[in-house]
C-alpha positions in Angstrom: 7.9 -23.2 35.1 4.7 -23.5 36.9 4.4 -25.8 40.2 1.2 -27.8 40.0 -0.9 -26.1 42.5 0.6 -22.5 42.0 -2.1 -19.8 40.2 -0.5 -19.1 36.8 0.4 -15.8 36.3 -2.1 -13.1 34.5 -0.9 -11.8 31.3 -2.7 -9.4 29.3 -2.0 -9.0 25.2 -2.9 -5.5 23.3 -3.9 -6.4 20.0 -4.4 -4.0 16.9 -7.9 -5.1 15.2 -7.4 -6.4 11.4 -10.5 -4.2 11.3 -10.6 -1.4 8.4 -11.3 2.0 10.1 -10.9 1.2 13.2 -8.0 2.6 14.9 -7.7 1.6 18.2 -5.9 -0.7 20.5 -7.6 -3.3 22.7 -6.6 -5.3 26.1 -7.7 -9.8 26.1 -6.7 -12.2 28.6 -3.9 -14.4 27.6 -5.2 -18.0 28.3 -3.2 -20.2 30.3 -2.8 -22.5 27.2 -1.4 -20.2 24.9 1.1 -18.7 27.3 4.1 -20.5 25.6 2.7 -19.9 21.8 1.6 -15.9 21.7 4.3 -13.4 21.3 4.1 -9.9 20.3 4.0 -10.1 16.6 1.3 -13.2 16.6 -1.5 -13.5 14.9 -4.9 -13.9 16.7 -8.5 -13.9 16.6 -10.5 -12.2 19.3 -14.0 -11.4 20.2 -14.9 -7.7 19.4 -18.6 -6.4 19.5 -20.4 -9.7 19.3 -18.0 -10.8 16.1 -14.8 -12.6 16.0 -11.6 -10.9 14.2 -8.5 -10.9 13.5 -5.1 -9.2 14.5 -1.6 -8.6 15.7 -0.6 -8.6 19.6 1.4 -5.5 19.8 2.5 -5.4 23.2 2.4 -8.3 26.5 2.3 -7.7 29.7 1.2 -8.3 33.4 -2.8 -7.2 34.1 -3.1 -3.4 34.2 -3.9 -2.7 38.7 -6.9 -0.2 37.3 -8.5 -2.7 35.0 -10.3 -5.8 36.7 -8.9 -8.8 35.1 -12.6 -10.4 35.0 -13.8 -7.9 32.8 -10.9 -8.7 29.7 -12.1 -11.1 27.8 -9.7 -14.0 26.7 -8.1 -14.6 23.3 -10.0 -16.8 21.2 -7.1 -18.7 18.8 -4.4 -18.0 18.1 -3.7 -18.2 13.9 -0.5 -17.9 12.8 3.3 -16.0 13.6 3.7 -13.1 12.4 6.1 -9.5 12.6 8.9 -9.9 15.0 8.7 -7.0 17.7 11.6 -5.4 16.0 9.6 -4.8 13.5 6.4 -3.8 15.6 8.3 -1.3 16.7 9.0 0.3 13.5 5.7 0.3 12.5 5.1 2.3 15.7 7.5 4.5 15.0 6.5 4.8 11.2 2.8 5.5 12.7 4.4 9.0 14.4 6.6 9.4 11.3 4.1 9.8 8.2 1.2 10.9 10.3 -0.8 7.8 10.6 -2.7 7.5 13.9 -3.0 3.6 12.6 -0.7 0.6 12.7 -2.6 -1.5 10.8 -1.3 -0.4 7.1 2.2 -1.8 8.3 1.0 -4.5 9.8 -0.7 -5.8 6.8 2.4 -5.3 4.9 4.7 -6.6 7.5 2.9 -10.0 7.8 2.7 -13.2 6.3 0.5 -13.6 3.0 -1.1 -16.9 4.6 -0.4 -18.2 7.8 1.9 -19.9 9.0 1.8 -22.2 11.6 5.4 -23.3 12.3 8.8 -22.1 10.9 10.6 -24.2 8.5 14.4 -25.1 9.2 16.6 -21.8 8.8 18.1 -22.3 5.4 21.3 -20.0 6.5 24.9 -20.4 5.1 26.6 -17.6 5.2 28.3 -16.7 8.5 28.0 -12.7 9.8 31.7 -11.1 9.8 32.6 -8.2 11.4 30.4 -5.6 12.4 32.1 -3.0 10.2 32.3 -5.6 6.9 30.1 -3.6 5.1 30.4 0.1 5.0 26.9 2.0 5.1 26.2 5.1 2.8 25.5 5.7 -1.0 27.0 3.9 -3.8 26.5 6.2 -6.7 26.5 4.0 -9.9 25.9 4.8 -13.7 22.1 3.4 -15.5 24.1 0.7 -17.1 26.0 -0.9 -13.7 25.3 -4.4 -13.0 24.6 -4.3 -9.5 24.6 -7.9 -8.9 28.4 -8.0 -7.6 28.5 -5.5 -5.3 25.3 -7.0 -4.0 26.8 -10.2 -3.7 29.7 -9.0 -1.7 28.1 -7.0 0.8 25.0 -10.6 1.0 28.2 -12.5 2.2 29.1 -10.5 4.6 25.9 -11.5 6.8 22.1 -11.4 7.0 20.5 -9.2 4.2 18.0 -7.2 2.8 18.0 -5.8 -0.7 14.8 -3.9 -2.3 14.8 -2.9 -5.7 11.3 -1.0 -6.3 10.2 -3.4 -9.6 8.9 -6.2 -8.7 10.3 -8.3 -12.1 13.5 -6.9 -11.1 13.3 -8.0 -7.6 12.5 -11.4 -8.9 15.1 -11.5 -11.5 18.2 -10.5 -8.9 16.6 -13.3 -6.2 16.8 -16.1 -9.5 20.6 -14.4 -9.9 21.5 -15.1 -6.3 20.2 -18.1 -6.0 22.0 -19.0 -9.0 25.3 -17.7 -7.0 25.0 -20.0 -4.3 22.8 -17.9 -1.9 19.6 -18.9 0.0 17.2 -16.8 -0.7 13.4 -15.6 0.4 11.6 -13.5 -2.4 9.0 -11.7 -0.7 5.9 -12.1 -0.3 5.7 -15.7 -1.2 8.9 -16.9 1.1 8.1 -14.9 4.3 8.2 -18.2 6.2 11.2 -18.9 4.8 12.6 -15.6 5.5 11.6 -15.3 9.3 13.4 -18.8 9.6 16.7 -17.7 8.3 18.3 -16.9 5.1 21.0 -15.6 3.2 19.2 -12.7 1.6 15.6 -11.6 1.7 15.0 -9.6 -1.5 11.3 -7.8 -2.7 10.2 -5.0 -4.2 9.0 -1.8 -1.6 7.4 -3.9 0.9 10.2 -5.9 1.6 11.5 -3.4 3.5 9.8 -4.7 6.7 10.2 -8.7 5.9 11.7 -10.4 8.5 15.1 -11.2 8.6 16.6 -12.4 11.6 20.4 -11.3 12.6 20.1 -8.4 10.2 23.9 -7.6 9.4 23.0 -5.1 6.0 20.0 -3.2 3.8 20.3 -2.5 0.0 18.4 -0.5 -1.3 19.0 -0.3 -5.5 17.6 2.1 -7.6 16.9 4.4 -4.6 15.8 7.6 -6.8 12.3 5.8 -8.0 9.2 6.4 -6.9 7.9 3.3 -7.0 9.6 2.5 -3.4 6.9 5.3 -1.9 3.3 4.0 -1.3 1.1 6.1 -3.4 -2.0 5.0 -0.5 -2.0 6.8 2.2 -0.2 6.6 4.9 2.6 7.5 2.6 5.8 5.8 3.6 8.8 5.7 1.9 11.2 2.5 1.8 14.4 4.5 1.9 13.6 6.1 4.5 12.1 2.9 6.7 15.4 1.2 5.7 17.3 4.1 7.0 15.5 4.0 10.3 15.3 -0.2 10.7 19.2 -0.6 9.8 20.0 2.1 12.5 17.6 0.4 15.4 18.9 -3.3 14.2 23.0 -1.7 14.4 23.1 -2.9 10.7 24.8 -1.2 7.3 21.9 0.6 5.0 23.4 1.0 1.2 21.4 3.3 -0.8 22.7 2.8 -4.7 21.9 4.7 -7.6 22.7 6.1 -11.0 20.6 9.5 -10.0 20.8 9.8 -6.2 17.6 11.9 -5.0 19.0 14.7 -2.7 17.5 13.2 0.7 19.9 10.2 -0.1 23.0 12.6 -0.8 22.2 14.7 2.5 22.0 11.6 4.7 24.9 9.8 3.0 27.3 13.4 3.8 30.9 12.1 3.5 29.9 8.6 3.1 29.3 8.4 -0.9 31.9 6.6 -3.2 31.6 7.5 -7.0 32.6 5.2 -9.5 35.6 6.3 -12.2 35.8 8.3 -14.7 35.7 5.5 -17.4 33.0 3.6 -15.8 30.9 6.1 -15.7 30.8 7.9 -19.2 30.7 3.9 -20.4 28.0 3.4 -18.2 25.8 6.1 -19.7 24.1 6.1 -22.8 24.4 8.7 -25.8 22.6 11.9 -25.1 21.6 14.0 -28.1 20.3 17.4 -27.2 18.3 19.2 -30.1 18.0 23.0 -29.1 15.1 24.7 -30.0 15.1 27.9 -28.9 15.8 29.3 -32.3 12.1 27.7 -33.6 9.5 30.6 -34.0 6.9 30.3 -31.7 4.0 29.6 -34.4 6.0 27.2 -36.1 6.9 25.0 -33.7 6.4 21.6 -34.5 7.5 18.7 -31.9 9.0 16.8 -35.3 12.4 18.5 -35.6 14.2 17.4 -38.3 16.6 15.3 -36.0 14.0 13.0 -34.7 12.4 13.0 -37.7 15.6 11.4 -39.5 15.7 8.1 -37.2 12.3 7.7 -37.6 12.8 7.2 -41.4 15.7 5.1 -40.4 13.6 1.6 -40.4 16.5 0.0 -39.1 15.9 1.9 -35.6 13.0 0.8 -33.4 12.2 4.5 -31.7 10.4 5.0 -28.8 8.7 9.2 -28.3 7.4 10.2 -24.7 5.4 12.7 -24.3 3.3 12.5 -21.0 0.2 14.4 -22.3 -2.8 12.0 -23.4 -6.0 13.4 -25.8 -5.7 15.3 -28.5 -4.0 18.2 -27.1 -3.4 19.5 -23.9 -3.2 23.5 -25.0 -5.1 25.4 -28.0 -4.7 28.5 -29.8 -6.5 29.9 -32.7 -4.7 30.3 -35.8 -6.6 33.4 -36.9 -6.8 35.4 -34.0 -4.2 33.4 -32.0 -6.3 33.8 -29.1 -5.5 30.9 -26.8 -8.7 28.8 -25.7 -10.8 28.5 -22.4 -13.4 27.7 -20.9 -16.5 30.3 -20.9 -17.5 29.3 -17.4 -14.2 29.3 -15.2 -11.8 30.6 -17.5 -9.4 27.5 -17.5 -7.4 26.4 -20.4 -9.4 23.6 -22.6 -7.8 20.3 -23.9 -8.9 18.0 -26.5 -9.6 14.5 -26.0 -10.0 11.5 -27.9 -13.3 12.8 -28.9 -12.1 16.2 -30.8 -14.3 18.2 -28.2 -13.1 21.2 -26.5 -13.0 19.9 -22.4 -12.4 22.4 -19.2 -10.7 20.0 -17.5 -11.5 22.0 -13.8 -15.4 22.4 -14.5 -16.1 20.0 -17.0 -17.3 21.8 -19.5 -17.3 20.8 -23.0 -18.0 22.4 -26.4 -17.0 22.0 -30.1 -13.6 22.9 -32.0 -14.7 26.8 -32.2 -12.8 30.2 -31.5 -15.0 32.4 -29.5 -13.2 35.4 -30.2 -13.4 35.2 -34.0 -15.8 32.0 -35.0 -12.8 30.0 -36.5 -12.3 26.6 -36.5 -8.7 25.7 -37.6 -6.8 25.5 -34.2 -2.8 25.5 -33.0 -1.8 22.7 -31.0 -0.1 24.4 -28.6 0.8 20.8 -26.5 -0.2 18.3 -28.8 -1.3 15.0 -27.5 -0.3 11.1 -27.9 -3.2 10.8 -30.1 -2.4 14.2 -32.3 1.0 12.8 -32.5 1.0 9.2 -33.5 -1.0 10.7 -36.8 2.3 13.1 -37.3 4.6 10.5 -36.9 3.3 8.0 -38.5 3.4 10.5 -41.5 6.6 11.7 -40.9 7.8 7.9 -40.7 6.2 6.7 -43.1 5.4 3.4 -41.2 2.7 2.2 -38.4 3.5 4.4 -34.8 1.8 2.3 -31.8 0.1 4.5 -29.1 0.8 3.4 -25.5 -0.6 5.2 -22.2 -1.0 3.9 -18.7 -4.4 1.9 -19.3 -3.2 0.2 -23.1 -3.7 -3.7 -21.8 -1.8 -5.3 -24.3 1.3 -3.6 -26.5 1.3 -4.5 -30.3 4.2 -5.4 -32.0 5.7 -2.7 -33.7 9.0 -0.3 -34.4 7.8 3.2 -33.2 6.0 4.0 -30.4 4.7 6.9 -29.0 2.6 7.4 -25.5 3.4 8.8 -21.5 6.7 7.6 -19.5 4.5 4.2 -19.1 5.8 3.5 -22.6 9.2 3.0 -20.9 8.3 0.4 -19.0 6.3 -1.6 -22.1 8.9 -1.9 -24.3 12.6 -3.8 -25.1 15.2 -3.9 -27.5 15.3 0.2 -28.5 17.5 2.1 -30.8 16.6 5.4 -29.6 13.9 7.0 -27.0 13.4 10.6 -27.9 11.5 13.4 -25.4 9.5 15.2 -27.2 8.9 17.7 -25.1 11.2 17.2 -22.0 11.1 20.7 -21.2 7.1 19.7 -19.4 9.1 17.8 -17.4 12.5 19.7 -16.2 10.3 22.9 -15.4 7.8 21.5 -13.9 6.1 23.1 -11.0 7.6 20.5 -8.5 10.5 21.2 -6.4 11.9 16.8 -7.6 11.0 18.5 -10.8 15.1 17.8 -11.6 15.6 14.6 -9.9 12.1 13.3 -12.0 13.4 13.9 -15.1 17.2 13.0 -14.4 15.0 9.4 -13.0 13.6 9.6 -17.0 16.7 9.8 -18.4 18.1 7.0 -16.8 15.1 4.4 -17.5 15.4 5.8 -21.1 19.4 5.1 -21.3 18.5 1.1 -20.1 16.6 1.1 -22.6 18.7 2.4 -24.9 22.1 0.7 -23.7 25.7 1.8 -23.5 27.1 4.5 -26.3 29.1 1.6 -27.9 26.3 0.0 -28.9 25.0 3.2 -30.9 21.9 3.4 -29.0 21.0 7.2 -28.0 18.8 9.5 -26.1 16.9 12.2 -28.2 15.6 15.3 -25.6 14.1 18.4 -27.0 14.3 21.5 -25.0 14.2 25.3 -25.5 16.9 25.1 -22.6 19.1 23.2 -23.5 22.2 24.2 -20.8 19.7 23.1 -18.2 22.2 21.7 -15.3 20.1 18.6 -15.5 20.8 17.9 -19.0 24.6 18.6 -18.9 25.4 16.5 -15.8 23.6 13.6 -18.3 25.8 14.4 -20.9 28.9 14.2 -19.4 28.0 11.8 -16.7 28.9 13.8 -13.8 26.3 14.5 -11.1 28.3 15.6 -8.6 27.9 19.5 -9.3 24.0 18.7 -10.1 23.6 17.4 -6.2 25.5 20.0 -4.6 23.2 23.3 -6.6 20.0 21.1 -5.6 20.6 20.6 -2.0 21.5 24.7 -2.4 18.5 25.6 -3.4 16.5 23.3 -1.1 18.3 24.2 1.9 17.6 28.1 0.6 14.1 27.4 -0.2 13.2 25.3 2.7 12.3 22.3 1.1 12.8 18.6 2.2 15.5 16.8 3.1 16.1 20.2 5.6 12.3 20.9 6.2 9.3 18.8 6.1 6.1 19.0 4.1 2.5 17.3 4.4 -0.3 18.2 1.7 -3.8 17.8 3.0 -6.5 17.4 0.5 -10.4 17.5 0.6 -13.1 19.3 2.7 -12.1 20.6 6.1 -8.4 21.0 4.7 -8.1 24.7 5.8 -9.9 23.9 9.0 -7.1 21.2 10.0 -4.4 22.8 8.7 -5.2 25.8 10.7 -5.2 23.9 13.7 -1.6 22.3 13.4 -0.5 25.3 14.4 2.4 24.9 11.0 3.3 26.9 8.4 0.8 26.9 6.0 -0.4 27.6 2.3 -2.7 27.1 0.0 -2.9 24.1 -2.9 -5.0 23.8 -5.9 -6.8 21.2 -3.8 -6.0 21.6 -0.4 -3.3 22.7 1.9 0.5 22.6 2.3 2.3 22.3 5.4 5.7 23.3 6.8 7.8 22.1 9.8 11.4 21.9 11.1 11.8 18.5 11.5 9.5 15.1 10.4 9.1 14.6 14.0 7.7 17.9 14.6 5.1 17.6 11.6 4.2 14.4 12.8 3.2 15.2 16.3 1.5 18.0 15.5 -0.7 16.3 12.6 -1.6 13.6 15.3 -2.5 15.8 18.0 -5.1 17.7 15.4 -8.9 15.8 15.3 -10.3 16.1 12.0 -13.3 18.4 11.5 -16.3 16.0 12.0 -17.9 14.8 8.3 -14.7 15.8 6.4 -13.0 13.2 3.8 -9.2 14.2 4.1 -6.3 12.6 2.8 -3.1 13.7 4.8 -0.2 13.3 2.5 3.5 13.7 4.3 6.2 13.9 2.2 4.3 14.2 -1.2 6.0 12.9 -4.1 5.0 15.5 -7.0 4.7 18.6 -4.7 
């Protein structure tokens, strides 16, 4: 309280600019009016090189003794609450974590869509038990487990969050909830509601940093998929921020999956409960393995004679994947059986949509022709979606709908064919059969495994339980892979303990930590971190003890002037 007559006290707000490119902090004077109103989290607008902008006070304070208080200039309005300082410190530590040198990516996904003025009434029933109610770790469930129970009974325990890294889904389990009594804020559109007080704030991976006062748990379902890492850069991953906010906020963080990735299995240690015998072989679907490793190598066709009998079955709706688009990926020529590149770099050519001959690391482009003999009949070494919809539909004998990433609207039909983007397109399947899963188990990756295990679990959703006589078709030349036999008998226990094996022997994440730096300057910077490093096709990789360690010394490294980089920490398909 302020005495009339008595000179208010000075305070000073820093304030991250809502200003792309710019990454630096700035000090304004607090005016006396808006003492009571900004916090740190607020939205404001300030005055900033002759312009007015907006942006987030990060930090509050008394006047800095060095700085003259006459030369700060004041806060102009303030617009609108915004991130709780719990959460401002996250983002600060996120910034150190993945590299950024920037707060503002997490601020703008932190804060309100619009703003908000006020608060509406906190819409809060449930009462927070006991601190221990809800035990933290990984609940390791089967593709077919409702989750909607066990996320129920951990919700009532007190103040949650729960993530799940579709966005339809999200929706769908907030309308379930709701539907079980719960308040509920589904993020983005609720954030008011949410930093008022409910039951449950649920959202796909930004979610993670919703607000959400009292926070008592974190559930994070379907924690093996990509989608909950940000593809732009700075690359954050939502397990990993839930990991960090439930430890800082003395809350529970439940990571559940059918496929647990191994940085969730090494985190969880002791803390993992399986689910039994039963419910797990009825929770997976039917997997039929065709071997092919008996095929001779210039006879190989991708339509083995297994597939090729549910696709005459027109009872079946079948769904291929094959996550090569064109014409062909690979060529050889029948005559010679020379396999085709590219006269100028030497790189192997695909076919596209066009039937031309393309180097896809040069650009290059010439007709169908064998430049060792003059021949134009071709082997499709890895046949593309285009190639194939022709062969199945032949094989078939009935329409075969081509779907890739970019098809805008999916016609209605019985068989499909097209990339893993055909798995999310399509409902009500007999069977989904890989066509050539072996592109994705040996993969030059080191998540090569836990990708395609991820595959095989969207494809048995599809699919559903073995009761229902739905089934997964894989084709492999390996077909004891220890990825495919922990599918078919539903045990993944084994499979986690040889992965974090070979990771721990190889030095690969979750015991050491990687960054990929791509574009000009790349070997310049990477030189200068001081870290192990080695060459990409694009760039360079880096190697460090500890994310903390790979952080600080990406931060404390200025870019080489002119250079376009994009620091990636913790790439995804490394």
């Amino acid at each position: 309280m302020t005495i009339a007559g008595d000179t208010p006290p000075v305070l000073v707000a820093r304030v991250v600019p809502n200003v792309t490119g710019l990454d630096k902090q700035f000090d304004y004077l607090v005016p006396t009016a808006m003492h009571d109103r900004i916090a740190v989290g607020s939205l404001v607008r300030v005055p900033l090189h002759g312009r007015t902008v907006g942006g987030w006070v990060v930090a509050l304070g008394p006047a800095d003794p060095a700085v003259p208080v006459e030369k700060l200039l004041p806060i102009t309005k303030w617009s609108s609450v915004g991130p709780s300082a719990e959460v401002i410190a996250l983002a600060e530590w996120a910034e150190r974590r993945w590299a950024a040198a920037r707060l503002r990516p997490f601020l703008v996904t932190a804060g309100p869509p619009t703003m908000v003025a006020a608060l509406p009434r906190s819409r809060r029933t449930v009462v927070a038990g006991a601190a221990d109610d809800v035990v933290a770790g990984l609940r390791v469930t089967a593709p077919l487990t409702d989750p909607l129970p066990m996320v129920v009974e951990i919700v009532r325990r007190g103040p949650s969050l729960v993530i799940h890294p579709t966005p339809a889904a999200a929706r769908a389990i907030a309308n379930r909830l709701r539907k079980a009594g719960l308040t509920v804020a589904h993020m983005p559109d609720d954030w008011a509601a949410a930093a008022a007080g409910v039951d449950v704030v649920v959202g796909s991976r930004a979610a993670v940093w919703a607000p959400c006062p009292g926070l008592r748990s974190i559930v994070v379902l379907d924690e093996h998929d990509e989608a909950l890492q940000e593809e732009r850069t700075p690359t954050w991953h939502a397990r990993d921020v839930a990991i960090e906010r439930a430890a800082r906020a003395g809350a529970a963080c439940v990571l559940v999956s059918p496929c647990p990735s191994a940085t969730a299995v090494r985190w969880a240690g002791s803390r993992v409960q399986q689910l039994s015998v039963s419910e797990r072989v009825n929770g997976w679907p039917f997997l039929e393995i065709v071997d092919r490793s008996d095929e001779e190598p210039w006879k190989r066709s991708l339509l083995t004679s297994e597939l090729i009998g549910h696709l005459r079955d027109c009872s079946k709706r079948v769904v291929c994947v094959i996550n090569t688009t064109g014409r062909a990926r690979l060529l050889a020529c029948r005559s010679c059986r020379t396999l085709q590149r590219c006269e100028r770099c030497d790189a192997a050519v695909a076919q596209g949509d066009d039937a031309l001959l393309t180097c896809r690391r040069c650009g290059t482009t010439r007709p169908v022709v064998c430049q060792q003999c003059g021949s134009s009949a071709m082997a499709l070494m890895k046949p593309g979606v285009s190639r194939l919809q022709e062969e199945l539909a032949a094989a078939a004998n009935r329409p075969v709908v081509a779907v890739i990433g970019s098809t805008d609207e999916l016609p209605a039909g019985d068989v499909y064919v097209g990339t893993e983007a055909v798995l999310h397109r399509v409902r009500g399947v007999d069977v989904v059969a890989f066509l050539d899963f072996d592109a994705e188990l040996l993969a030059p990756r080191y998540r090569a495994g836990e990708q395609a295990m991820a595959l095989l679990v969207r494809a048995g959703r599809l699919v559903g339980p073995r009761s229902g006589g739905g089934r997964v078709l894989v084709q492999t030349f390996v077909p004891n892979h220890e990825v495919l036999q922990a599918a078919r008998f539903a045990d993944l226990a084994p499979l986690a303990e040889s992965e974090l094996a070979r990771r721990r022997l190889l030095g690969l994440p979750p015991f050491r930590a990687l960054a990929v730096i791509e574009g000009s300057g790349a070997v310049e910077m990477a030189s200068a971190t001081g870290l192990e490093a080695a060459p990409t096709a694009t760039g360079m990789m880096l190697r460090a003890d500890s994310w903390d360690e790979l952080g600080a010394a990406l931060l404390a490294v200025s870019r080489p002037k002119g250079s376009r980089l994009r620091v990636e920490v913790d790439p995804p398909r490394a």
